[in-house]
C-alpha angles and dihedrals in degrees: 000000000000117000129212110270128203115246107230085250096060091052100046080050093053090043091049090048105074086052100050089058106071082042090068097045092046085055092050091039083061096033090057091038091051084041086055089044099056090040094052088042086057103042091051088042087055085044096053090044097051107112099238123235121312115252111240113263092015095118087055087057097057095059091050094050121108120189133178119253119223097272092046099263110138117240113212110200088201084070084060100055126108098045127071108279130199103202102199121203112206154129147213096245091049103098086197096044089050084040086060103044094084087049096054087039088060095044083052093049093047100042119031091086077073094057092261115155131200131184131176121210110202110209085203149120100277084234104057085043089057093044096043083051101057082047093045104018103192128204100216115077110273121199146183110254100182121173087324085060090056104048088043091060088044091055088045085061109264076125083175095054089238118162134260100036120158143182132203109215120185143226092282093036097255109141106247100167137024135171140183114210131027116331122239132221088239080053091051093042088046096053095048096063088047087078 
């Protein structure tokens, strides 16, 4: 009777097997651990990037707040009040916050018919704002924040000072939005229909 024989490359097969085999649980060992990695890198970058808690009477102050625009002309936020308002943090040497600017000048464009407001507070020298302007005019009001700038995005929770920062105010002045980092266009879509 003949019995079945293995071929020689049956048996190299069978021999190779057993080895393959923590290979491929070592791959997916290192495939799961980068997974956890992004995810935790994520997860702490989202974290960093969270505006922190609001100071108690802040958003008073910004409607108190008066700051002078580029050519020396005083903008009064009380005048604001009453319509939605995006109040933009930025500044001339920020490549996201000048990343951003079209994209707020065409929100503007698009929605101040609906009563829609933007302003951009530059936390700036007076004399780069005033430069980066005659190379990028803007149509929404731009003004000088200064050190009051500062503090006020501090009390609106970028607790770390970092640019852009913005905050969505609404009709009755009440923050409804805020976000640390470059806006998008689906923020932008998404906080329109907040109001």
């Amino acid at each position: 009777m003949n019995e079945p024989t293995l071929s020689s490359s049956a048996s190299a097969d069978s021999a190779k097997a057993p080895s393959a085999h923590p290979l491929r649980r070592r791959r997916w060992l290192l495939v799961g651990a980068g997974a956890l990695a992004a995810l935790g890198g994520a997860g702490l970058a989202a974290w960093r990037l969270r505006p922190g808690p609001v100071q108690e009477g802040v958003s008073d102050a910004v409607w108190d707040a008066q700051f002078e625009g580029p050519a020396g002309e005083v903008l009064s936020m009380a005048a604001l009040r009453g319509r939605p308002l995006l109040l933009n943090f930025w500044a001339t040497w920020c490549p996201p916050c000048v990343e951003e600017l079209p994209l707020l000048n065409a929100f503007y464009g698009e929605h101040r018919a609906k009563g829609w407001q933007v302003v951009g507070l530059a936390i700036d020298q007076p004399s780069n704002v005033r430069k980066f302007l005659e190379r990028m005019p803007l149509d929404f009001p731009i003004a000088l924040g200064g050190l009051g700038g500062t503090d006020l995005a501090r009390g609106l929770g970028n607790e770390k000072g970092g640019l852009p920062f913005t905050v969505l105010f609404g009709a009755n002045g009440s923050i409804l939005k805020r976000k640390m980092g470059q806006l998008t266009a689906q923020d932008l879509q998404g906080w329109s229909t907040t109001w």
